[in-house]
C-alpha positions in Angstrom: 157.3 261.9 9.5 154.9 259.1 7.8 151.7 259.1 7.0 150.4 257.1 9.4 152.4 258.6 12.6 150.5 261.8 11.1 147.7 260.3 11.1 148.2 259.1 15.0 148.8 262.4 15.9 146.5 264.5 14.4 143.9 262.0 16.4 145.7 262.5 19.4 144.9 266.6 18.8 141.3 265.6 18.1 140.0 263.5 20.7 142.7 263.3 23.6 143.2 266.9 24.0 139.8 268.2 23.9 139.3 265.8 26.7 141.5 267.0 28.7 140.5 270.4 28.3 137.3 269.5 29.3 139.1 267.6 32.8 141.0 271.1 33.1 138.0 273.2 32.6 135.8 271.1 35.0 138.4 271.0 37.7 138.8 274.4 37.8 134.8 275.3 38.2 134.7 272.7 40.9 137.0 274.6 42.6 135.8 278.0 41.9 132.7 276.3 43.7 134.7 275.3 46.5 136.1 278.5 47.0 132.9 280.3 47.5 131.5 277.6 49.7 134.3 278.4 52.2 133.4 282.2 51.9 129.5 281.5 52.9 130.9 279.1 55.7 132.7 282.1 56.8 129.6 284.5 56.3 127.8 282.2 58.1 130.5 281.6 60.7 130.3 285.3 61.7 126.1 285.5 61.2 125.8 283.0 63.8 127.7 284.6 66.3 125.6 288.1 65.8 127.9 290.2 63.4 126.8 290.9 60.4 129.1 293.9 58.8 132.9 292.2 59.8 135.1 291.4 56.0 135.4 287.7 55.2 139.1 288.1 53.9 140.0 286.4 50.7 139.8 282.2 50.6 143.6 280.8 50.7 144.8 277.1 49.7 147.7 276.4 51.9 149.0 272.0 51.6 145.7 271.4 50.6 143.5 273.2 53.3 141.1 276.1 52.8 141.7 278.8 54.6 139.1 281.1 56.1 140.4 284.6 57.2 138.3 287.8 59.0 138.8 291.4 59.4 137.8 290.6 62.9 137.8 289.3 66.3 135.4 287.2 67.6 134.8 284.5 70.6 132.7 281.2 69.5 131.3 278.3 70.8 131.7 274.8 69.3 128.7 273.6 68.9 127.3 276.6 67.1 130.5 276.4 64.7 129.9 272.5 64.2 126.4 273.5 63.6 126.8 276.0 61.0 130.2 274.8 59.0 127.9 271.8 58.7 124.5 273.5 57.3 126.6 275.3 55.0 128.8 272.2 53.6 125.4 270.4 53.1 123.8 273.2 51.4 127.1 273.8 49.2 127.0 269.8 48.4 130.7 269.6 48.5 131.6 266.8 50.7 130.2 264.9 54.3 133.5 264.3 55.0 135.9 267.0 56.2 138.6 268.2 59.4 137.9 271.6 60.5 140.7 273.1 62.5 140.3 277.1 64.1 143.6 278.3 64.4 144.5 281.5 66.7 146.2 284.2 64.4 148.9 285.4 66.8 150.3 282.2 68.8 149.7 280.1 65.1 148.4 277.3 67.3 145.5 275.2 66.8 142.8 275.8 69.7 140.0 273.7 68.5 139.3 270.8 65.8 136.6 268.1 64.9 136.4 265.6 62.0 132.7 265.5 60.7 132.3 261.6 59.2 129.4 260.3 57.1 128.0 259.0 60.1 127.8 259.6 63.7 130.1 256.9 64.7 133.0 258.3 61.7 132.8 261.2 63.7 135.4 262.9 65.9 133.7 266.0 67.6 135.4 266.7 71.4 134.4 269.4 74.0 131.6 271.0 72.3 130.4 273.3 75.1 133.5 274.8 76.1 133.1 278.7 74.6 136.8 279.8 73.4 137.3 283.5 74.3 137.3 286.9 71.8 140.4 286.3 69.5 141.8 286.8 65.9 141.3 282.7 64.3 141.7 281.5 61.6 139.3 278.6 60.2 141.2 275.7 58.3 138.7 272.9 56.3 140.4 270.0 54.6 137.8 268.2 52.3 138.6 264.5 53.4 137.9 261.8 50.2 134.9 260.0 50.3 135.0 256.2 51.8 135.0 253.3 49.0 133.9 250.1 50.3 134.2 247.3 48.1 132.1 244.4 48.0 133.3 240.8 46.9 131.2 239.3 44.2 129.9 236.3 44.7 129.9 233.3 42.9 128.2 230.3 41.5 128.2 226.7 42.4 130.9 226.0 39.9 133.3 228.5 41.4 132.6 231.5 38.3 131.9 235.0 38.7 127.7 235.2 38.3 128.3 239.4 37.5 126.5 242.5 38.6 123.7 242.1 35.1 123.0 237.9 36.9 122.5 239.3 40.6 120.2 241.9 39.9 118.2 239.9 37.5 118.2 237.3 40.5 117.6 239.6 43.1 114.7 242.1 41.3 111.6 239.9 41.7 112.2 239.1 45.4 112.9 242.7 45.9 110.4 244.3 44.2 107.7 242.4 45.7 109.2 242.9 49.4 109.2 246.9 48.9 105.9 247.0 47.4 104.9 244.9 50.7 106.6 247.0 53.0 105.6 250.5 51.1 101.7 249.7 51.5 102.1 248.4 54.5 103.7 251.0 56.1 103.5 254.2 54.0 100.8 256.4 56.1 103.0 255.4 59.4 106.0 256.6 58.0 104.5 259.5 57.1 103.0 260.1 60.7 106.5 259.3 62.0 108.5 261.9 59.9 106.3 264.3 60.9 105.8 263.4 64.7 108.2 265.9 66.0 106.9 268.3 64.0 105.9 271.6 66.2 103.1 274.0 65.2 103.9 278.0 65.6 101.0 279.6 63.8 100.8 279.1 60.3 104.5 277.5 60.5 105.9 274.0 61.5 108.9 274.4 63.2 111.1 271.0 63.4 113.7 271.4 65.8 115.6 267.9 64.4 116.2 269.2 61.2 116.4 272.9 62.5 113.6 274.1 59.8 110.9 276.2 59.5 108.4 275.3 57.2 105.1 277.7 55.8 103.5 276.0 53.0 106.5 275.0 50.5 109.1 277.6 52.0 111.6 276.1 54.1 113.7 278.3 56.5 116.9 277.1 58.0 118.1 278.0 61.6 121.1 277.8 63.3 121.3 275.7 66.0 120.8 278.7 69.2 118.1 280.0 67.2 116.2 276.4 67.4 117.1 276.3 70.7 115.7 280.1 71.7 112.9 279.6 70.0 111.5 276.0 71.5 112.2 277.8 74.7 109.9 281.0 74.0 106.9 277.9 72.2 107.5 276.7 75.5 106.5 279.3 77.7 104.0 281.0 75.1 101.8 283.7 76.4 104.4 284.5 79.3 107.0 286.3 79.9 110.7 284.9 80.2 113.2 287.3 81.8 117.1 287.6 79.8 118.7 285.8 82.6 116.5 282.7 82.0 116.8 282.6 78.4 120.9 283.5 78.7 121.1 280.5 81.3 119.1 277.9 79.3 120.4 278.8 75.8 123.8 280.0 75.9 124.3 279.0 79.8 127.4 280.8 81.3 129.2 282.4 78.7 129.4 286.0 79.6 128.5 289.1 78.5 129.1 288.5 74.6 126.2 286.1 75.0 124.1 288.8 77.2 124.7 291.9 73.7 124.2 289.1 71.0 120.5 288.0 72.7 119.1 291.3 70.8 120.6 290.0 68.0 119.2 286.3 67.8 115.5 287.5 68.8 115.8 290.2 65.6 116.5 287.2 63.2 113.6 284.9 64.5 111.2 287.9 63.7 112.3 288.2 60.4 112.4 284.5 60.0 108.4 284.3 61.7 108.0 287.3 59.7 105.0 286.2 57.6 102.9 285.4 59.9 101.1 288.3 61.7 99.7 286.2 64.3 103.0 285.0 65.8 104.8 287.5 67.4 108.3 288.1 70.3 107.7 291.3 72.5 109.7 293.2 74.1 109.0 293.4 77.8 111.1 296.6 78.6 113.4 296.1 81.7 112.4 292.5 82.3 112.8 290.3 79.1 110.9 288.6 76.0 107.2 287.2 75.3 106.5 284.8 72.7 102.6 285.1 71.8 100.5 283.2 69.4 97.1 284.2 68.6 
């Protein structure tokens, strides 16, 4: 061996190695990361649906899926999956783009599936409301690539490239004077706007859209039932709504699942309204709930 090809080599060791290590390394935290994303989603899966001791088994990879196993058997509605896989992928960060399929344990067959898009219209969510019954499942999520759109560059009068540096020179005065227009112009309305569907409940602002709870700078998240119990109670504050009311307009007719997990939901708002004393869910014994805000 020459000098030189020694010389190449040792290079290679120095620089292109290292890098790769460093692809390696960060490659296998992302997916660490990944990994116990898909355990919350399941924690949260089972949270949702009112049981809180069951095992989330150990995360598998199988052709590119995660799999999400429990210890136990449980019946789910749709929409209350959608709405939590979704709360916990956003929280996570890990992609806005993914297939969820729930799989049933014994017959292997897939019983439900949606594609959640990076928009509304990318996305394929069917049957929502239809409850599947008490069974062993398995939860499949394959993280879907992002979408690259790719925009021709325009060009000059004599037919050349003007390049990404010409266009925003061009384009920064005419911009910046148009959003300092529109920002002045329409700042304190956007700000009324954003918070227009914003509910008071004592010292908290509940905002059913973005299913939050907010007290000062704390934010509290909610799962999609509980938003919807609780803007039923707000609703009929300072009276009392009997179970078969709230079962009807909540959960509708799902059975008696629904009728043992009610306990349940109303626990977790209590903890979740918590902080302020004023703002309280009694127990009417033999008849149902009141909400009551001082």
């Amino acid at each position: 061996m020459n000098i030189k090809s020694a010389i190449f080599l040792l290079l290679i060791w120095i620089f292109i190695l290292p890098i790769h290590a460093q692809e390696e390394t960060r490659e296998n935290i992302d997916e660490k990361l990944t990994l116990i994303a898909m355990r919350m989603i399941g924690h949260e899966v089972l949270l949702s649906f009112g049981d809180s001791t069951s095992r989330v088994l150990p995360i598998e990879k199988e052709d590119g899926r995660y799999k999400i196993s429990f210890a136990t058997k449980f019946m789910f509605n749709p929409d209350d999956m959608i709405t939590t896989v979704d709360q916990a992928m956003k929280k996570a960060e890990i992609s806005n783009r993914y297939l969820v399929e729930v799989e049933n344990c014994e017959t292997e067959t897939v019983i439900y599936s949606y594609r959640m898009g990076n928009s509304a219209a990318n996305s394929i969510i069917p049957c929502r409301e239809r409850g599947q019954p008490e069974a062993c499942y398995h939860i499949f999520i394959t993280l879907l690539p992002p979408v690259k759109t790719v925009e021709p560059e325009p060009f000059n009068d004599a037919g050349f490239s003007l390049g990404i540096p010409v266009i925003i020179g061009l384009l920064s005065i005419s911009f910046l004077a148009f959003a300092g227009f529109i920002y002045f112009r329409r700042r304190n309305g956007e700000q009324s706007s954003e918070q227009s569907h914003y509910i008071s409940v004592g010292e908290y602002q509940f905002d059913p859209r973005n299913l939050e709870l907010i007290r000062g700078n704390e934010k509290t998240e909610l799962t999609g039932k509980e938003a919807e119990l609780l803007l039923l109670l707000y609703d009929s504050a300072n009276t009392t709504l009997d179970r078969e009311t709230i079962l009807k307009n909540v959960w509708g007719d799902e059975g008696d699942y629904i009728g043992r997990t009610l306990d349940v939901f109303i626990s977790k708002l209590r903890k979740k309204l918590a902080a302020d004393s004023n703002v309280k869910i009694l127990n009417i014994r033999g008849v149902g709930y009141r909400f009551v805000v001082n």
